[in-house]
PDB file of the backbone (N, CA, C, O) and the ligand in Angstrom, with CONECT records:
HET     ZN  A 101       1
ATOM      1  N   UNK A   1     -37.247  14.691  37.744  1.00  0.00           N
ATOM      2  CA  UNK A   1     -35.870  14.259  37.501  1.00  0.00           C
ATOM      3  C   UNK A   1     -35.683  13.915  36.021  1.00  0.00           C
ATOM      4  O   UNK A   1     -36.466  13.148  35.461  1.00  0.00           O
ATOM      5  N   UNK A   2     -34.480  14.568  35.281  1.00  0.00           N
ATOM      6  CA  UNK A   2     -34.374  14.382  33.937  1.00  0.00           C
ATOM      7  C   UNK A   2     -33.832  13.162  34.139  1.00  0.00           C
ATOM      8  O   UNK A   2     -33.268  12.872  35.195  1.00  0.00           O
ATOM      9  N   UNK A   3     -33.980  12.204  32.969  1.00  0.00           N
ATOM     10  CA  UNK A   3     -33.954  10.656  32.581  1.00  0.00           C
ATOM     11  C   UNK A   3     -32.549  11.010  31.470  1.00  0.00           C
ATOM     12  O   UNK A   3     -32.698  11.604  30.403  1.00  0.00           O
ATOM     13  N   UNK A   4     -31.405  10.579  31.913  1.00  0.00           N
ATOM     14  CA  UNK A   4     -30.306  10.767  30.684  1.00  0.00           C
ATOM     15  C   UNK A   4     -30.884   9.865  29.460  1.00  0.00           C
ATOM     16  O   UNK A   4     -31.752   8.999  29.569  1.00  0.00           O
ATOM     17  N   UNK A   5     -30.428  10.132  28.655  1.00  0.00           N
ATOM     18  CA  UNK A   5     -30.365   9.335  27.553  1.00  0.00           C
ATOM     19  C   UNK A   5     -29.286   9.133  26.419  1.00  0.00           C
ATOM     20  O   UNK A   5     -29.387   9.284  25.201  1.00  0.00           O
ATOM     21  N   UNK A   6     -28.598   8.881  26.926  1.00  0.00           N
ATOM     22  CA  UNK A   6     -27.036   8.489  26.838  1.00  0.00           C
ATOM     23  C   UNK A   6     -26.998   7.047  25.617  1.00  0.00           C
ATOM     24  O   UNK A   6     -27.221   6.034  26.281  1.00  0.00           O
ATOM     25  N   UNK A   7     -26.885   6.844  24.788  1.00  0.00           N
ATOM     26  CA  UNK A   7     -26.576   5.565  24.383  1.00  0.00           C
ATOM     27  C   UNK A   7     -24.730   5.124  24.611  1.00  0.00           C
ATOM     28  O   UNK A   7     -23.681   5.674  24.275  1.00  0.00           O
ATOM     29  N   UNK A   8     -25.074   3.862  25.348  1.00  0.00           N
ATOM     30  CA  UNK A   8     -23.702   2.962  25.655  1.00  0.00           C
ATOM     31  C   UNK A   8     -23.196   2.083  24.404  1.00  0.00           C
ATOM     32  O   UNK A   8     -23.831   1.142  23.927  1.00  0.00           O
ATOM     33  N   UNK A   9     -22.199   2.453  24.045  1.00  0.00           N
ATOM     34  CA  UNK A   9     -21.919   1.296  22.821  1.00  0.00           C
ATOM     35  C   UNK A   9     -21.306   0.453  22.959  1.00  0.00           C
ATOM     36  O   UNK A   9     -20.384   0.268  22.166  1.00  0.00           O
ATOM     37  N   UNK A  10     -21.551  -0.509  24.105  1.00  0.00           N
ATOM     38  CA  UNK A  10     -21.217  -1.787  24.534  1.00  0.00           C
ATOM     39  C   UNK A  10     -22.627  -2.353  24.575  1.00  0.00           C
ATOM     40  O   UNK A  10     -23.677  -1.711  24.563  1.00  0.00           O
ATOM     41  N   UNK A  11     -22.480  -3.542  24.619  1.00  0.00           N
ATOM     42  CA  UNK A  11     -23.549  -4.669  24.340  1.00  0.00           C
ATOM     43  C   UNK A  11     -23.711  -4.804  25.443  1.00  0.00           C
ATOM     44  O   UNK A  11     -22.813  -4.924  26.276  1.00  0.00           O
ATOM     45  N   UNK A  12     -25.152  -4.812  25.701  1.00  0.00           N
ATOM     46  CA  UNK A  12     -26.440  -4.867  27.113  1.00  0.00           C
ATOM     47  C   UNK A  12     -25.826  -6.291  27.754  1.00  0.00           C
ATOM     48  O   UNK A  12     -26.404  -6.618  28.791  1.00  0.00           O
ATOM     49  N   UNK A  13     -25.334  -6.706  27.553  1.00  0.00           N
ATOM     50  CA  UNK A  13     -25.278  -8.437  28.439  1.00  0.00           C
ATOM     51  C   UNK A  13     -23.856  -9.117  28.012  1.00  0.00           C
ATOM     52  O   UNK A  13     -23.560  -9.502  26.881  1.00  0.00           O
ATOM     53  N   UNK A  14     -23.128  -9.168  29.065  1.00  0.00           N
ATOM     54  CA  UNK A  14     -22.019 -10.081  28.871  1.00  0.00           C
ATOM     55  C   UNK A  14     -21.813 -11.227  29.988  1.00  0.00           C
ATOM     56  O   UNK A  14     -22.791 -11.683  30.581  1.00  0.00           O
ATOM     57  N   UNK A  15     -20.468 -11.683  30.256  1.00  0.00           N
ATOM     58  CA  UNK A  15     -20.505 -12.959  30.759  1.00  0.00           C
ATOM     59  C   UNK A  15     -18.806 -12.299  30.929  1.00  0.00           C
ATOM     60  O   UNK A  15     -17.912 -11.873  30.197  1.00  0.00           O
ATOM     61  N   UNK A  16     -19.180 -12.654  33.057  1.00  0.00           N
ATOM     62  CA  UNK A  16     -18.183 -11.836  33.524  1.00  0.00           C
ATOM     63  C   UNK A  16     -17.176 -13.366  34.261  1.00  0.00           C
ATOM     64  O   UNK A  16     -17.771 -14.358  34.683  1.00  0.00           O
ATOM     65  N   UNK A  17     -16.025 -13.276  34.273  1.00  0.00           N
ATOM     66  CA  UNK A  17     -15.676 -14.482  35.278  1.00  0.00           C
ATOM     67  C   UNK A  17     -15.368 -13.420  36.455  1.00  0.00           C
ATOM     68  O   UNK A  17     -15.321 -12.192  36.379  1.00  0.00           O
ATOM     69  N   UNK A  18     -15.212 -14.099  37.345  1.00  0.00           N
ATOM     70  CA  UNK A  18     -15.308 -13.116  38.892  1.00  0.00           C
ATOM     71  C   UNK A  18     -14.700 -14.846  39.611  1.00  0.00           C
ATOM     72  O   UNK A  18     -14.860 -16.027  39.303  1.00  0.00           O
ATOM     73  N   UNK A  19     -13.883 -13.995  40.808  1.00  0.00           N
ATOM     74  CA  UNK A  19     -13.883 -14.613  41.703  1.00  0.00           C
ATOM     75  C   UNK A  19     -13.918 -14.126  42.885  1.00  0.00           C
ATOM     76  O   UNK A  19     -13.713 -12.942  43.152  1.00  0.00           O
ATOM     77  N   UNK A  20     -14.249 -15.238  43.891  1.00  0.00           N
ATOM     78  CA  UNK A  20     -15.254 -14.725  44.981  1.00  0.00           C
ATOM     79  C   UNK A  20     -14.194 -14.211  46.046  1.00  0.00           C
ATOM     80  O   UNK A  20     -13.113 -14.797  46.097  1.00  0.00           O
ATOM     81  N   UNK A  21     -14.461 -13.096  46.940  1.00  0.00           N
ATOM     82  CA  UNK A  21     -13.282 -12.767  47.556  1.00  0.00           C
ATOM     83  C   UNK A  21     -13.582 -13.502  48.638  1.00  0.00           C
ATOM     84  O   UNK A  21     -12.529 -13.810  49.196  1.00  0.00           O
ATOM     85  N   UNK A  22     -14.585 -13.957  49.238  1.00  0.00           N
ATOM     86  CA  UNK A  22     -14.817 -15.153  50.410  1.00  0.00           C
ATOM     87  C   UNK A  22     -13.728 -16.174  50.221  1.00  0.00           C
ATOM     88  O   UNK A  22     -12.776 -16.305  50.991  1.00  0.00           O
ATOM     89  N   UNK A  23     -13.997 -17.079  48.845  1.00  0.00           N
ATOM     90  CA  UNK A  23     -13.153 -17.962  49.446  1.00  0.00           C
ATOM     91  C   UNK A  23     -12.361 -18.593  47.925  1.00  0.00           C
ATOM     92  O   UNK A  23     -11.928 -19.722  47.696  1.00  0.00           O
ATOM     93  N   UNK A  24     -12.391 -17.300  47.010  1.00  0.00           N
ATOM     94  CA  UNK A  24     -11.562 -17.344  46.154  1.00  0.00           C
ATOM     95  C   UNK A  24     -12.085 -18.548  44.674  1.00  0.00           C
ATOM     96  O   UNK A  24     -11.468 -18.662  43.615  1.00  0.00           O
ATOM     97  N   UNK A  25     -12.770 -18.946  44.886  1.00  0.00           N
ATOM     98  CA  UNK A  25     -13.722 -19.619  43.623  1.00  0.00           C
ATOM     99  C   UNK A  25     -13.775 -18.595  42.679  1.00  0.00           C
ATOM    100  O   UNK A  25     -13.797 -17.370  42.794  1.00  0.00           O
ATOM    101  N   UNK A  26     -13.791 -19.487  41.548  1.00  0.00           N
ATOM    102  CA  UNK A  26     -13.913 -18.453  40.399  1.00  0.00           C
ATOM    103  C   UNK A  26     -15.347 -18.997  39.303  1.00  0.00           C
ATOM    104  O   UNK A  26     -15.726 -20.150  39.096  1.00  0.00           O
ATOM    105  N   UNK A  27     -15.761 -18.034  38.895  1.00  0.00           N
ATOM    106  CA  UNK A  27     -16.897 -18.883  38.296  1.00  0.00           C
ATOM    107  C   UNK A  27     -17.656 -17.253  37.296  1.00  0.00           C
ATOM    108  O   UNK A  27     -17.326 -16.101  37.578  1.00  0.00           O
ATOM    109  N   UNK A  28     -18.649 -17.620  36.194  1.00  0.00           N
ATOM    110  CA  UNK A  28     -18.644 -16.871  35.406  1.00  0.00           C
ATOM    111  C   UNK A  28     -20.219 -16.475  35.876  1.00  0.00           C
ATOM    112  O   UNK A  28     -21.039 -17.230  36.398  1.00  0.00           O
ATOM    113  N   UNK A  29     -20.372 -15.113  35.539  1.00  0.00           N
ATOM    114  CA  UNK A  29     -22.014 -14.934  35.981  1.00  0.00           C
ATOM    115  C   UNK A  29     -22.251 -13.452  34.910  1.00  0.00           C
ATOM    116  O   UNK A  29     -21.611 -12.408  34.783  1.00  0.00           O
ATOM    117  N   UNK A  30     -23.243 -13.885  34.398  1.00  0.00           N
ATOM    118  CA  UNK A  30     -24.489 -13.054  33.617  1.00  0.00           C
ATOM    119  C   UNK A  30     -23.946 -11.613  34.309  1.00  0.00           C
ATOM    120  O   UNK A  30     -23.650 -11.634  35.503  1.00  0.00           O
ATOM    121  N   UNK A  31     -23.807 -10.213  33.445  1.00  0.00           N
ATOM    122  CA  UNK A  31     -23.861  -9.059  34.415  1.00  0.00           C
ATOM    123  C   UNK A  31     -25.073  -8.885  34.022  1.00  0.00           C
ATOM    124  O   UNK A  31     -25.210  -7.739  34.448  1.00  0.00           O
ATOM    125  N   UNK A  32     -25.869  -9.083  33.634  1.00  0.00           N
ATOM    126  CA  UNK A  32     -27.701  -8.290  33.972  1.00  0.00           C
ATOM    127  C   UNK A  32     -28.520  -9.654  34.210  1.00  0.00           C
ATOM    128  O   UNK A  32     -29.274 -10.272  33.459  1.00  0.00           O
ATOM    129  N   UNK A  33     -28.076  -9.908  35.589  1.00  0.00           N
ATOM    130  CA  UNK A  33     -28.994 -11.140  35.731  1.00  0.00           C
ATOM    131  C   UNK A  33     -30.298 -10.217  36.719  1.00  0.00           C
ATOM    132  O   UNK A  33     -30.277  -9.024  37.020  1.00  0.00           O
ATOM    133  N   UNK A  34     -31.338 -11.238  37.045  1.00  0.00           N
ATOM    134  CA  UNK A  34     -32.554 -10.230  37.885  1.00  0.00           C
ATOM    135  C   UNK A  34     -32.270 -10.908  39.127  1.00  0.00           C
ATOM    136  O   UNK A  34     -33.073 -10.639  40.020  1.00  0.00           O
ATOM    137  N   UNK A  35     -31.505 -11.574  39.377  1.00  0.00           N
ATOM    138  CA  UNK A  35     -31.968 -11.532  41.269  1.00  0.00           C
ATOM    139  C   UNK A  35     -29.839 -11.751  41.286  1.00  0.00           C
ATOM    140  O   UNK A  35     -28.986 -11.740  40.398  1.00  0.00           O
ATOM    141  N   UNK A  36     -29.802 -11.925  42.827  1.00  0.00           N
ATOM    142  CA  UNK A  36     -28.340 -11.789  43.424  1.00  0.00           C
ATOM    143  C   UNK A  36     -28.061 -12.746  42.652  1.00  0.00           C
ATOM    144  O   UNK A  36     -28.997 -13.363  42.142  1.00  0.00           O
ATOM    145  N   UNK A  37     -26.565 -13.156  42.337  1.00  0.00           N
ATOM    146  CA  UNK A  37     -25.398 -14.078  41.722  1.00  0.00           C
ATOM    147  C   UNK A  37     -24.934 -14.416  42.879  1.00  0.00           C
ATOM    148  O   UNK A  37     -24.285 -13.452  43.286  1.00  0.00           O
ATOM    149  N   UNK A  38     -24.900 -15.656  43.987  1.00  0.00           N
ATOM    150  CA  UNK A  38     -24.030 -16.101  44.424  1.00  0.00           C
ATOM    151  C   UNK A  38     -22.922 -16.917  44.368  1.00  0.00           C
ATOM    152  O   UNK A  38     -22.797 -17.526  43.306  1.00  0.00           O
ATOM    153  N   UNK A  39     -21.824 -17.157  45.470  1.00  0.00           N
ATOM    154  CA  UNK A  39     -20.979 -17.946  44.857  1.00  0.00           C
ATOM    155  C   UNK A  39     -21.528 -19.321  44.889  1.00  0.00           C
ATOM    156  O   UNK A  39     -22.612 -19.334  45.473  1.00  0.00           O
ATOM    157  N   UNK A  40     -21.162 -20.442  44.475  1.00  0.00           N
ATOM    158  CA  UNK A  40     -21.508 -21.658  44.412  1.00  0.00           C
ATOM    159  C   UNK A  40     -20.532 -22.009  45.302  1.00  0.00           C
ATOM    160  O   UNK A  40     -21.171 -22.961  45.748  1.00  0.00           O
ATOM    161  N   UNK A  41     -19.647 -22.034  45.852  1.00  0.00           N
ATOM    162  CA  UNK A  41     -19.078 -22.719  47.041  1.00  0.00           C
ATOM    163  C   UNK A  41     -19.348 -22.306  48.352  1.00  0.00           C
ATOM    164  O   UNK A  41     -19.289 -23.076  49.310  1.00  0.00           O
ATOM    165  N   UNK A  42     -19.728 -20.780  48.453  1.00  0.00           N
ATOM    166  CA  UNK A  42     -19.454 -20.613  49.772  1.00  0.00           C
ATOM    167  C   UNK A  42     -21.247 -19.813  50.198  1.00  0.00           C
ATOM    168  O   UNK A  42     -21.837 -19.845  51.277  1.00  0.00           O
ATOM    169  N   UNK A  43     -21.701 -19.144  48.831  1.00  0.00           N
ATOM    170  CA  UNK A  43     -22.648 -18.318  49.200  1.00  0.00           C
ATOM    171  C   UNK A  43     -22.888 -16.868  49.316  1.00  0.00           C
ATOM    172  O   UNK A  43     -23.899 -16.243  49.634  1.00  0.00           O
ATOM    173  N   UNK A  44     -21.634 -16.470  48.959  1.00  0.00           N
ATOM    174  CA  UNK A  44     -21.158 -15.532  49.044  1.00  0.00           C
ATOM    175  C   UNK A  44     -22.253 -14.316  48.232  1.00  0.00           C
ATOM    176  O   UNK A  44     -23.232 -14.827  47.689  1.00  0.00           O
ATOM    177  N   UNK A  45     -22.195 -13.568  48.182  1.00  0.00           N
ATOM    178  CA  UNK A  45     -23.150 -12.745  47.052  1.00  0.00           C
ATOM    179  C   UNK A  45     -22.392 -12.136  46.427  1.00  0.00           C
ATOM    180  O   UNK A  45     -21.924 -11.104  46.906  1.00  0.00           O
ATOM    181  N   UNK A  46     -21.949 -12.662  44.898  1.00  0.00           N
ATOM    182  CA  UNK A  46     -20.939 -11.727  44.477  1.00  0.00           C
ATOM    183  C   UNK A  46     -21.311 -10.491  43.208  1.00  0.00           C
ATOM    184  O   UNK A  46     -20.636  -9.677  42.577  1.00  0.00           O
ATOM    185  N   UNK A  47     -22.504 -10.810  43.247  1.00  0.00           N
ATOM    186  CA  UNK A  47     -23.580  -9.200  42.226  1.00  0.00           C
ATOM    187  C   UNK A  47     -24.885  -9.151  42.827  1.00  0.00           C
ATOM    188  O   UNK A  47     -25.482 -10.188  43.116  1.00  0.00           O
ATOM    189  N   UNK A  48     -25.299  -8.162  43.005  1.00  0.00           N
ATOM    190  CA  UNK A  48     -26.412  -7.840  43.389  1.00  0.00           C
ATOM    191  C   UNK A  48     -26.549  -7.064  42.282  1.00  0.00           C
ATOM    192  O   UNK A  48     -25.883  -6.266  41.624  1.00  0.00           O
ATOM    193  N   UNK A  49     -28.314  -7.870  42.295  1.00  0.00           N
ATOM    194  CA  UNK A  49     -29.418  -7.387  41.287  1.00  0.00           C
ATOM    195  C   UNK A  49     -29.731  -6.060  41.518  1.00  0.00           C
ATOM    196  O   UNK A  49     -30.133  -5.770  42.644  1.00  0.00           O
ATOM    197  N   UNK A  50     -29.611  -5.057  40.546  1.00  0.00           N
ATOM    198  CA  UNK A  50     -30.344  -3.783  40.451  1.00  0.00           C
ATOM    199  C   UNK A  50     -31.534  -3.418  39.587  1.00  0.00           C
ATOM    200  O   UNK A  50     -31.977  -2.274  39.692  1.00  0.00           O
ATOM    201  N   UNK A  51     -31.974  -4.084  38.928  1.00  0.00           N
ATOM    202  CA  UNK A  51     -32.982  -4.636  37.923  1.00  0.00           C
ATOM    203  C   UNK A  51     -32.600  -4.252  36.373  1.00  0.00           C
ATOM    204  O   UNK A  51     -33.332  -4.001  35.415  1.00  0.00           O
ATOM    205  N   UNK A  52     -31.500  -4.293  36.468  1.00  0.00           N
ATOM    206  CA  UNK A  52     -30.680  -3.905  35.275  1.00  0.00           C
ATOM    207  C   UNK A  52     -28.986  -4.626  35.300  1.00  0.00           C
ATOM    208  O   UNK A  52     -28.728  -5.686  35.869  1.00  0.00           O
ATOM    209  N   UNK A  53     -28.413  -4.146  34.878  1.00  0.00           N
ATOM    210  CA  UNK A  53     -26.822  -4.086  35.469  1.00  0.00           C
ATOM    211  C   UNK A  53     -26.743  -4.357  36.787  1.00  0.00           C
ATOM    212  O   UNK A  53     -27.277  -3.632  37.626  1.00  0.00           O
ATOM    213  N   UNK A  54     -25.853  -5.770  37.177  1.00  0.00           N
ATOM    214  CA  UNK A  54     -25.972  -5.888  38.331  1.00  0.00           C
ATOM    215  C   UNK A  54     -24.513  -5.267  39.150  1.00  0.00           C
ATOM    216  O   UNK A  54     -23.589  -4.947  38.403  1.00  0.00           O
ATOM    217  N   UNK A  55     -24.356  -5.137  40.330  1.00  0.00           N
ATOM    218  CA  UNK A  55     -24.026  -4.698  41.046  1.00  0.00           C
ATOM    219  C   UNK A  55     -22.737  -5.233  41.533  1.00  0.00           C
ATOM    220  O   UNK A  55     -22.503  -5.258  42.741  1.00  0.00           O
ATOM    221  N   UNK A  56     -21.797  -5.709  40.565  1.00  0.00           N
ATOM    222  CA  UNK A  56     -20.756  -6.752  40.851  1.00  0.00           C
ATOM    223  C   UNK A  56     -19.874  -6.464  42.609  1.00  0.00           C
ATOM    224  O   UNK A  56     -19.326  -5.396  42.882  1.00  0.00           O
ATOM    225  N   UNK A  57     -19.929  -7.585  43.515  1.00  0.00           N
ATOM    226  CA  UNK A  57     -19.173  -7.403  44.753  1.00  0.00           C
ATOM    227  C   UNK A  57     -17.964  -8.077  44.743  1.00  0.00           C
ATOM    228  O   UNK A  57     -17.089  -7.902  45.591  1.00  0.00           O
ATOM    229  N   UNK A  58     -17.859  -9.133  43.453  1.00  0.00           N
ATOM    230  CA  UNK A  58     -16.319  -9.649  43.204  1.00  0.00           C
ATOM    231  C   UNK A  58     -15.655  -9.471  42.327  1.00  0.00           C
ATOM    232  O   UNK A  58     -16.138  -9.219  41.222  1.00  0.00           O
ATOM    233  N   UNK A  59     -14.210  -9.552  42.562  1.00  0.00           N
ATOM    234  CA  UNK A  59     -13.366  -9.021  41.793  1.00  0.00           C
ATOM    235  C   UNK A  59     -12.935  -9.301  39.782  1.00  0.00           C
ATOM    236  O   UNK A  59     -12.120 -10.115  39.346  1.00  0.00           O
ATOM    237  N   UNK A  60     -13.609  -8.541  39.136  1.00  0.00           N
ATOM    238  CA  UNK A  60     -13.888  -9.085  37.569  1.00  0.00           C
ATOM    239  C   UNK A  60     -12.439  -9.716  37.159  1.00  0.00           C
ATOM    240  O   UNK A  60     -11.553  -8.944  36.793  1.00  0.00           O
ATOM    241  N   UNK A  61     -12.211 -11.058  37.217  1.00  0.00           N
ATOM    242  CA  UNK A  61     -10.937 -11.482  36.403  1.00  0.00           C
ATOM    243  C   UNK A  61     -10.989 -11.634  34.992  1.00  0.00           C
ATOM    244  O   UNK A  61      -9.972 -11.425  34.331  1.00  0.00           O
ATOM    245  N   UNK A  62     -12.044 -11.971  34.461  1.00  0.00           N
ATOM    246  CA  UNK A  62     -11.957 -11.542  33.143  1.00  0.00           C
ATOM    247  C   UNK A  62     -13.275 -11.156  32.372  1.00  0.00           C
ATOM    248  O   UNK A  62     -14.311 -11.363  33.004  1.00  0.00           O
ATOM    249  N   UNK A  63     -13.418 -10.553  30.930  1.00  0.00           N
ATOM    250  CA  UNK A  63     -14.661 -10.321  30.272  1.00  0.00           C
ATOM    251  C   UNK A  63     -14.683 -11.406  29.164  1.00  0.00           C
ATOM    252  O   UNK A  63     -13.689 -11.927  28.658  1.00  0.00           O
ATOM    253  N   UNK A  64     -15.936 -11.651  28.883  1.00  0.00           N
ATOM    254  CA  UNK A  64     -16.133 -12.613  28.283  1.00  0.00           C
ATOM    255  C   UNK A  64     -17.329 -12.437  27.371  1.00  0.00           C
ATOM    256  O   UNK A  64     -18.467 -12.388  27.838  1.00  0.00           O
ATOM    257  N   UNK A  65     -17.090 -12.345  26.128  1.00  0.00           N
ATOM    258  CA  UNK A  65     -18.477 -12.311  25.324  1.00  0.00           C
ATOM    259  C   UNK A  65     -18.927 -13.163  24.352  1.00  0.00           C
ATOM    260  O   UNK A  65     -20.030 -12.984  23.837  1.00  0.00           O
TER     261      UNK A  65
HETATM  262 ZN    ZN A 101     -17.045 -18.134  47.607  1.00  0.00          ZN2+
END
């Protein structure tokens, strides 16, 4: 399997606010964190870890760098 090698010219790590579609909390989380991001109120899992870029499951309200 060929390996792209693409360079992205956005910066490897930002700081996403998200809120949770469970139960609507809003709260800011790492996008390349290494394990799941849950919500802090409810538990919710709102990124899953891919061992890179995580896997956002809530809705991005804003970017933040
Ligand atoms: Zn929640």
């Amino acid at each position: 399997m060929a390996k792209e090698n693409i360079e992205i010219p956005k910066p490897k790590t930002a700081f996403l606010k998200v809120k949770c579609p469970g139960c609507g909390n809003e709260q800011i989380i790492f996008n390349s964190a290494n394990r799941d991001v849950k919500c802090l109120a409810c538990n919710n899992i709102l990124a899953e870890s891919t061992g890179g870029k995580v896997k956002l499951k809530a809705k991005v309200v804003k970017e933040l760098e």
